[in-house]
Backbone as a chain_set.jsonl record, in Angstrom:
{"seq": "XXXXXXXXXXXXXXXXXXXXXXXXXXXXXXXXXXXXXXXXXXXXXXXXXXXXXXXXXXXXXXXXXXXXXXXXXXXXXXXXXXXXXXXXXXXXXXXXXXXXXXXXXXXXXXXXXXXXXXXXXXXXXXXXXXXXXX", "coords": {"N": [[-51.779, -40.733, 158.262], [-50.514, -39.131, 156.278], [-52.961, -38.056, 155.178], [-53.478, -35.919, 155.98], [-54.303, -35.786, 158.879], [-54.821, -33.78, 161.789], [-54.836, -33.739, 164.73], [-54.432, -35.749, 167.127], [-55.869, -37.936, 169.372], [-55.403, -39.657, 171.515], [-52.637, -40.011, 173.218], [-50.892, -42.829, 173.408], [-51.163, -43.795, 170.665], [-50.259, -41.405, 169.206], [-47.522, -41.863, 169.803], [-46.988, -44.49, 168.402], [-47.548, -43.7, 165.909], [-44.969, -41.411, 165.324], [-42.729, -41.962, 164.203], [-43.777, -42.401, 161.547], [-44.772, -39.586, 160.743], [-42.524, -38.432, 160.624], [-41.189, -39.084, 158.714], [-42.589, -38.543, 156.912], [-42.507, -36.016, 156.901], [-41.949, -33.56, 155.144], [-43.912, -33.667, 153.184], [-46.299, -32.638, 155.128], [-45.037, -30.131, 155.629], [-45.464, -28.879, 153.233], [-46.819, -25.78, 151.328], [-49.602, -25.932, 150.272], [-50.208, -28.64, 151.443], [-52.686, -28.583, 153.219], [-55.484, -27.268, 152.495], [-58.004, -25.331, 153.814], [-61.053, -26.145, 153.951], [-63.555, -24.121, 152.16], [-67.08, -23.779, 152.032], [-68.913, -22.598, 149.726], [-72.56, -21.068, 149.151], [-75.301, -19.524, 148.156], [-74.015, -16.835, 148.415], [-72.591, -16.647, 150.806], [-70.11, -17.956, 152.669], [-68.468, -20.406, 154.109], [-66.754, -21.522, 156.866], [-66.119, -24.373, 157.888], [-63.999, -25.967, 159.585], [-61.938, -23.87, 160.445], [-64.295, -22.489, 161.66], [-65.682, -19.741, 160.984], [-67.62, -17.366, 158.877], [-68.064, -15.519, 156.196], [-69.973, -12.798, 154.884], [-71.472, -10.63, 152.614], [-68.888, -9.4, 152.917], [-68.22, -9.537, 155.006], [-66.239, -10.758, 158.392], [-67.556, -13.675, 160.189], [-67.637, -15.042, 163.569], [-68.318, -17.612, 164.491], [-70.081, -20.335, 166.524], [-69.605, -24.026, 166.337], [-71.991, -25.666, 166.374], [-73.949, -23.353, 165.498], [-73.262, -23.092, 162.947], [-73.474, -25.526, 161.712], [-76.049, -26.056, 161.835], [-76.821, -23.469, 160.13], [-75.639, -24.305, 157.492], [-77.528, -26.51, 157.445], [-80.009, -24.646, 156.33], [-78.746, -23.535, 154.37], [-78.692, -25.493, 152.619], [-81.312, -26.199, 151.931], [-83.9, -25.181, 149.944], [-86.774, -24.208, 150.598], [-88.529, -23.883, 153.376], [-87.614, -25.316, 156.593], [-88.307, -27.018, 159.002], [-88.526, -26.853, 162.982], [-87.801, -29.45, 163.939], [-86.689, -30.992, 161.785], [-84.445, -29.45, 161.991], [-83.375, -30.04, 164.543], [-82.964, -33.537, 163.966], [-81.346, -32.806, 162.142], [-79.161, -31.783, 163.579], [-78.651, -33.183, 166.235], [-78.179, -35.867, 164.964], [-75.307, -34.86, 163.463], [-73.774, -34.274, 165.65], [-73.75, -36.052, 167.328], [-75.165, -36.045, 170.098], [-78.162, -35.714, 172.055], [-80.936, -33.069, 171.741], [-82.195, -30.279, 172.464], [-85.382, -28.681, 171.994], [-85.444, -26.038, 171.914], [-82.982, -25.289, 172.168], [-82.477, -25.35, 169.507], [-83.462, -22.965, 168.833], [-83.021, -20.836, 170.482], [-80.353, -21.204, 169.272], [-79.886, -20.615, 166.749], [-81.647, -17.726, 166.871], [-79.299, -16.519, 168.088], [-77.067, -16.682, 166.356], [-78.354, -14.798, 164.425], [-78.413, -12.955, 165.584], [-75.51, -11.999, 165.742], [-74.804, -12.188, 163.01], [-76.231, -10.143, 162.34], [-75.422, -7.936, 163.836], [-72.543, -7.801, 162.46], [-73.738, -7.382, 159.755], [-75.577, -5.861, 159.696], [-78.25, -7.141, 158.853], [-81.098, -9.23, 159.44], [-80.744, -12.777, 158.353], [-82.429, -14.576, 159.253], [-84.893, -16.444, 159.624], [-88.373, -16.545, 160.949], [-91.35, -18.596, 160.356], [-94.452, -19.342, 161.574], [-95.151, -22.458, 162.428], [-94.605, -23.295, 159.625], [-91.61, -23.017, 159.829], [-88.356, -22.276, 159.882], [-86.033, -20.022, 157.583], [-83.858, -18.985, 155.017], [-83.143, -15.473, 154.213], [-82.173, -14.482, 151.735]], "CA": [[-51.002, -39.534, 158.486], [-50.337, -38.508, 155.044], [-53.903, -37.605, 154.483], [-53.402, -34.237, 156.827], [-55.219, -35.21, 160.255], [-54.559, -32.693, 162.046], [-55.341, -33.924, 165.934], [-54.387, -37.126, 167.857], [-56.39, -38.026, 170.884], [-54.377, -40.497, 172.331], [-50.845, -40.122, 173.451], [-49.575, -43.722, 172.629], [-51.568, -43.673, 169.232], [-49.31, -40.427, 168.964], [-46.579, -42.166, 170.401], [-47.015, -45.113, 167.387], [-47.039, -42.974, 164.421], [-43.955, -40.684, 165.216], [-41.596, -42.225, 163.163], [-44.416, -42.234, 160.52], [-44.947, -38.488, 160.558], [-41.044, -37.929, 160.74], [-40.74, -39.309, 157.207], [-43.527, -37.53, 156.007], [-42.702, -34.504, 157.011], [-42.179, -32.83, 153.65], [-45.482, -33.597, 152.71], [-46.972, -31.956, 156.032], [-44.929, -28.981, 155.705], [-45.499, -28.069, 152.042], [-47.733, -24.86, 151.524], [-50.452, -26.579, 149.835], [-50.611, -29.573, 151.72], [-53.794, -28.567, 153.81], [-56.342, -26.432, 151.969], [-59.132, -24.955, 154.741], [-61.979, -26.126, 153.315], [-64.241, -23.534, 152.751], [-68.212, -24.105, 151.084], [-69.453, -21.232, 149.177], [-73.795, -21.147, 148.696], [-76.181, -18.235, 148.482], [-73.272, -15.647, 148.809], [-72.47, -16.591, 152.371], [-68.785, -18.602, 152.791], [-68.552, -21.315, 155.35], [-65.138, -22.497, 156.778], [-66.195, -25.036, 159.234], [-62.848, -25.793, 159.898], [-61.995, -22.852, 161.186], [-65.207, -21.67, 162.453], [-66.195, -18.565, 161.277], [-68.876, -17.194, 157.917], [-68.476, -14.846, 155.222], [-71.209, -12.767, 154.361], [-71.098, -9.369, 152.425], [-67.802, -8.838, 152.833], [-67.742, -9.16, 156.915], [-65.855, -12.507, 158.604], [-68.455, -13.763, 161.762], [-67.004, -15.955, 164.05], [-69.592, -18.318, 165.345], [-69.479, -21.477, 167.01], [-69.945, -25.354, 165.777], [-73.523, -25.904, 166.396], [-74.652, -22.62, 164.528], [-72.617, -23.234, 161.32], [-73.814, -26.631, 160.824], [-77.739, -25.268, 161.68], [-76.62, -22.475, 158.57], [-75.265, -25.398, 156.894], [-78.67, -26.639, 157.14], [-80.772, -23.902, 156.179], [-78.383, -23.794, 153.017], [-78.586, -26.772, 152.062], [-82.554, -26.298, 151.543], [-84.577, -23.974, 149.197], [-87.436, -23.348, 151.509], [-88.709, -23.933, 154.916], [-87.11, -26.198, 157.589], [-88.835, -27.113, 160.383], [-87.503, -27.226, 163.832], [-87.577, -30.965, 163.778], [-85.704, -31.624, 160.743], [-82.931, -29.177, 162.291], [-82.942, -30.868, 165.713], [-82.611, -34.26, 163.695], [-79.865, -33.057, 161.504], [-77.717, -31.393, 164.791], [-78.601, -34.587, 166.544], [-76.648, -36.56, 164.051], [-74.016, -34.133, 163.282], [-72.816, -33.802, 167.143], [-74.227, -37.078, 168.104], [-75.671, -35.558, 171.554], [-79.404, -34.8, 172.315], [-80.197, -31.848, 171.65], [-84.138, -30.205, 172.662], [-86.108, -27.7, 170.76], [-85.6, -24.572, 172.67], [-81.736, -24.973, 172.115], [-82.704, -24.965, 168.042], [-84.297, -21.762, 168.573], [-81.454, -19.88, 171.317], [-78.92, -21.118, 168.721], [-80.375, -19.562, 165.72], [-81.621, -16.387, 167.383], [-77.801, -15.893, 168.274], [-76.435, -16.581, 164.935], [-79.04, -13.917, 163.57], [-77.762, -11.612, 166.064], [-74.269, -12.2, 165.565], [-75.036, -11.71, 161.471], [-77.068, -8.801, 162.203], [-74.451, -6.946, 164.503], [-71.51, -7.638, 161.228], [-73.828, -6.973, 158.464], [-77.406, -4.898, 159.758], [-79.533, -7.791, 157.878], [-81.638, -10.215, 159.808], [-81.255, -12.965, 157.447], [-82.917, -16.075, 159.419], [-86.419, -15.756, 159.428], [-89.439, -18.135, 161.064], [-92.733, -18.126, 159.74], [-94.947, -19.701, 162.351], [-96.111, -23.418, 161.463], [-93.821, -23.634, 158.506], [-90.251, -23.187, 160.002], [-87.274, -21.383, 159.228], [-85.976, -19.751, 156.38], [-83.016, -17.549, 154.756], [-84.262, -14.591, 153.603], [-81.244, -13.924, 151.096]], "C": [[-50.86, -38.77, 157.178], [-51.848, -37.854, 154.471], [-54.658, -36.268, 155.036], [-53.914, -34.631, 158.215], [-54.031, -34.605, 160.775], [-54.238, -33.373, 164.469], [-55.188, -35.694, 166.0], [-54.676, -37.133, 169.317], [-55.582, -38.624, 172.061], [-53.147, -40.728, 172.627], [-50.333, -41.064, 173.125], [-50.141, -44.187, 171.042], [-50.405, -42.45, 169.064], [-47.625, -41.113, 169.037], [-45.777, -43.464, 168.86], [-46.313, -44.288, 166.063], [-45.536, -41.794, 164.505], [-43.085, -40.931, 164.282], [-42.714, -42.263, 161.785], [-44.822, -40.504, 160.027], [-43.856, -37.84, 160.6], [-40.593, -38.265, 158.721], [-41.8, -38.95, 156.27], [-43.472, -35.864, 155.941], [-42.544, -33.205, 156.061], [-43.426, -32.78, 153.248], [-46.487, -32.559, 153.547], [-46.489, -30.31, 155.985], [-44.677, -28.221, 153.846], [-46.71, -26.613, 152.194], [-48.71, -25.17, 151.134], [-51.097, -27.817, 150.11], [-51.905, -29.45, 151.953], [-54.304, -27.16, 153.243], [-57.641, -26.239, 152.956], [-60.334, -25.18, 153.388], [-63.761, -25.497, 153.3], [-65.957, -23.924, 151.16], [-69.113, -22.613, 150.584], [-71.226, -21.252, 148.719], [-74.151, -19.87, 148.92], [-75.36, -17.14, 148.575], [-72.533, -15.417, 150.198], [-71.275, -18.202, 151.923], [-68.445, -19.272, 154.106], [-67.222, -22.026, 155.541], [-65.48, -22.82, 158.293], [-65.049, -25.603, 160.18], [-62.34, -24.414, 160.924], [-62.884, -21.901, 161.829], [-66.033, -20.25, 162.167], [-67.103, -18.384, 159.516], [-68.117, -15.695, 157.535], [-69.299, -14.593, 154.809], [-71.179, -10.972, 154.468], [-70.181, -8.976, 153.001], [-67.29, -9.271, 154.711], [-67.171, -10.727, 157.402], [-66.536, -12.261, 159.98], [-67.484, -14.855, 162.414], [-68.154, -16.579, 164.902], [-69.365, -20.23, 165.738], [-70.1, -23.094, 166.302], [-71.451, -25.658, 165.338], [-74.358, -24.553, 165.224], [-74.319, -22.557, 163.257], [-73.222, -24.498, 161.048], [-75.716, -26.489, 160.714], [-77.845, -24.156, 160.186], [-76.603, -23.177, 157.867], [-76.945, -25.652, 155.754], [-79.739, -26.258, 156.368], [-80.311, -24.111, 154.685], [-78.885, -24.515, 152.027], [-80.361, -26.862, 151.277], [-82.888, -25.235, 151.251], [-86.031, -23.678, 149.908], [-87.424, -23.529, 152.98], [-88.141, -25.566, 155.821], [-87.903, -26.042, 158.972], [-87.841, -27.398, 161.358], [-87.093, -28.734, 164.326], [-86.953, -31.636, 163.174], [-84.287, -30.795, 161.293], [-82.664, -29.795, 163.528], [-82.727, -31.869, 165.341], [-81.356, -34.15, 163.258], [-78.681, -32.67, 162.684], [-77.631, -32.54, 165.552], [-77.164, -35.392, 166.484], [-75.71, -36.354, 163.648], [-73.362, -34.11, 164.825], [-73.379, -34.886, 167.553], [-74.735, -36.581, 169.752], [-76.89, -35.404, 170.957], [-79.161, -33.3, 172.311], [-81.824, -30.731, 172.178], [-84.291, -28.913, 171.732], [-85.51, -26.211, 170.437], [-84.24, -24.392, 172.426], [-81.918, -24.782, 170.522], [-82.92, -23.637, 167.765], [-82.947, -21.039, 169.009], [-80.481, -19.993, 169.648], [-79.012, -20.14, 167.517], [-80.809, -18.191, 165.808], [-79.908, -16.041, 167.469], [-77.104, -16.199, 167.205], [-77.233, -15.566, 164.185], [-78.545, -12.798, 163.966], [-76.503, -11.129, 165.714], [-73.817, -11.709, 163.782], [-75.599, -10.338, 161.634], [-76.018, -7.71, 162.674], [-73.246, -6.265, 163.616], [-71.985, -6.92, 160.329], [-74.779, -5.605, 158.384], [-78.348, -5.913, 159.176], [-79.72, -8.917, 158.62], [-81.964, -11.27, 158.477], [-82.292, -14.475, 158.029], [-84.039, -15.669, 159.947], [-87.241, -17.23, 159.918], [-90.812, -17.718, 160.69], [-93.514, -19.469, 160.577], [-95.733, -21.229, 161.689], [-95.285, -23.958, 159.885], [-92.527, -23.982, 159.093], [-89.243, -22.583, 159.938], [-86.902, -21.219, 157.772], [-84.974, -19.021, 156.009], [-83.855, -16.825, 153.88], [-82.841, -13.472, 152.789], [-81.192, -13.596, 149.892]], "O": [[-51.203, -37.589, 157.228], [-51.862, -37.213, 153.42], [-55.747, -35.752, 154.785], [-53.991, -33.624, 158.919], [-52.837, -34.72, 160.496], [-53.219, -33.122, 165.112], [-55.631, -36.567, 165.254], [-54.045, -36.587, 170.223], [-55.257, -38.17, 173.159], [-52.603, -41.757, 172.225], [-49.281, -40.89, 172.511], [-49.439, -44.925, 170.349], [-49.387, -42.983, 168.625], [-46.722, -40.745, 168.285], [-44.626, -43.424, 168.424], [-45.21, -44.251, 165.517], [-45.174, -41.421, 163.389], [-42.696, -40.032, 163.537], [-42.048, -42.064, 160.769], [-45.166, -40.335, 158.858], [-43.959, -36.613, 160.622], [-39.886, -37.687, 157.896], [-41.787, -39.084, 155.046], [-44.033, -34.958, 155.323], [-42.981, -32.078, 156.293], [-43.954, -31.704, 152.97], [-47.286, -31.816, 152.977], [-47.269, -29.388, 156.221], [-43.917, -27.327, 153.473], [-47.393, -26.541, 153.216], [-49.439, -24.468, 151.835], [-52.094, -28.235, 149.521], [-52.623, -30.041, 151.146], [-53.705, -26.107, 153.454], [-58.431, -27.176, 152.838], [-60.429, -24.608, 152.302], [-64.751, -25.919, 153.899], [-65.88, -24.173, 149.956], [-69.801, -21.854, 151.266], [-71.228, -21.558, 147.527], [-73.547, -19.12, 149.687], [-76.036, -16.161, 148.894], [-72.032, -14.37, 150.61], [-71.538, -19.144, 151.177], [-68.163, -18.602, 155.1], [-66.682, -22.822, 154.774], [-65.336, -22.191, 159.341], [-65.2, -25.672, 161.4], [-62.561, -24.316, 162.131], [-62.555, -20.853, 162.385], [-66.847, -19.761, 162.95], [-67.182, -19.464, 158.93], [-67.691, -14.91, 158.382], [-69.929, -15.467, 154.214], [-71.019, -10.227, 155.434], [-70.427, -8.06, 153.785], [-66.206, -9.223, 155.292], [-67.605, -11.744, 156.862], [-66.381, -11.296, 160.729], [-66.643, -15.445, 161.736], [-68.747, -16.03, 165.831], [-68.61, -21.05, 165.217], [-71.197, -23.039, 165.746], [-71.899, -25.834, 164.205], [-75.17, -24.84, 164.344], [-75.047, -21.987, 162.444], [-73.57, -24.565, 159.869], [-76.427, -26.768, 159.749], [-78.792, -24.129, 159.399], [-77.597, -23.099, 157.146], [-77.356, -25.399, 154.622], [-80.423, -27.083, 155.762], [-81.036, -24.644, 153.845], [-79.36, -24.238, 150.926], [-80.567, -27.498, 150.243], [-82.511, -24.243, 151.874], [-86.406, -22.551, 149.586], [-86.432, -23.343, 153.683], [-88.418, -26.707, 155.453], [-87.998, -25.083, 159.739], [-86.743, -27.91, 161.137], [-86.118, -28.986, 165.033], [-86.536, -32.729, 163.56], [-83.182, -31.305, 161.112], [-81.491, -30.16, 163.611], [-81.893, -32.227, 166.172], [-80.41, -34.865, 163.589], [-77.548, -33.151, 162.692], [-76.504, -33.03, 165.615], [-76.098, -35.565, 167.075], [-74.961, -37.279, 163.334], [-72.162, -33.836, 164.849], [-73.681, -34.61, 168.714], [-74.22, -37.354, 170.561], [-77.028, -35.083, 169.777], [-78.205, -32.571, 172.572], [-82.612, -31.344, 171.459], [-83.483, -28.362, 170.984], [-85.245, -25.555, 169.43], [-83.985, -23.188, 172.416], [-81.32, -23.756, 170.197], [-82.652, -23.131, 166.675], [-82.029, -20.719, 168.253], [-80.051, -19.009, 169.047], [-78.351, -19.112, 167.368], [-80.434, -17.415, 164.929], [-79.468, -15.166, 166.723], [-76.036, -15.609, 167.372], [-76.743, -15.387, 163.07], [-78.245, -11.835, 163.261], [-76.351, -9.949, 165.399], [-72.818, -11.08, 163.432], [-75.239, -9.461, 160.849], [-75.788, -6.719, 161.982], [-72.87, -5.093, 163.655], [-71.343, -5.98, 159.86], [-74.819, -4.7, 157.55], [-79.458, -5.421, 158.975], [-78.79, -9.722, 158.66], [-82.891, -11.063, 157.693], [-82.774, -15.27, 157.222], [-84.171, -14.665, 160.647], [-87.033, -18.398, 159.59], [-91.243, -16.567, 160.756], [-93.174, -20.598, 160.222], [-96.585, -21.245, 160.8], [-95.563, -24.992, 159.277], [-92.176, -25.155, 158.969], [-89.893, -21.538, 159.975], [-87.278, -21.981, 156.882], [-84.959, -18.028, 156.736], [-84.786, -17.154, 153.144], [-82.561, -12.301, 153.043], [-80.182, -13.053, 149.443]]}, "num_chains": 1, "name": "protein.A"}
C-alpha cells in the first residue's frame, strides 16, 4: 500500500488492507505522493498512465495497445518489423494478437497524430518495417 497502487481487484483483498491504508493515509494524500509517470524520447511525451502523447505541443489521447506499439518504435533507431511488434504487444498485454491488428493499430495512431499535428510520422517501407520519421 504505501508504494501508491492505485487499484484493488478483489473486494476482500480490499477488505484486508483497510486498516492498512487508514494509517497511511497521509502518505496517500500528500501532493507529491504519486508522480504520473511520463517518458520523454524523440520530442514526443508518453504518459502511459494516463493514456494520452505529447507531440509538438498537441495532447493525443490514444488507447493502450497504440502507446506501447509507439513505445516500441521509440525505443528503436531504425526499422521494426511487424513481427518484432506483434512479439513485443504479445508480451506486453499477454493476449494473441495477429498481424493485421499490428497494422489497423498503427494506421490509427498515425491518423489520430496526423488529425492533432498534420505530420504522418509512422512510416512502412515495404520488406523492412516500420519507422518514425521524426
Amino acid at each position: 500500500v504505501k508504494l501508491g497502487y492505485r487499484y484493488i481487484i478483489d473486494i476482500d483483498t480490499f477488505v484486508c488492507l483497510v486498516p492498512t491504508i487508514l494509517e497511511n493515509l497521509a502518505e496517500f494524500l500528500q501532493k507529491d505522493s504519486h508522480i504520473p509517470r511520463e517518458i520523454t524520447k524523440r520530442g514526443v511525451i508518453i504518459s502511459i498512465e494516463c493514456g494520452y502523447i505529447i507531440f509538438h505541443g498537441c495532447k493525443i489521447t490514444v488507447s493502450k495497445p497504440e502507446l506501447l506499439l509507439l513505445c516500441a518504435l521509440l525505443n528503436t533507431n531504425g526499422y521494426c518489423n511487424p513481427a518484432y511488434l506483434q512479439n513485443y504487444l504479445e508480451t506486453s498485454t499477454s493476449k494473441p494478437v495477429s498481424p493485421s491488428y499490428i497494422t489497423v493499430t498503427l494506421s490509427r495512431l498515425n491518423k489520430e497524430i496526423y488529425k492533432a499535428t498534420g505530420m504522418n510520422i509512422i512510416k512502412n517501407r515495404y520488406g523492412f518495417g516500420y519507422y518514425l520519421d521524426i
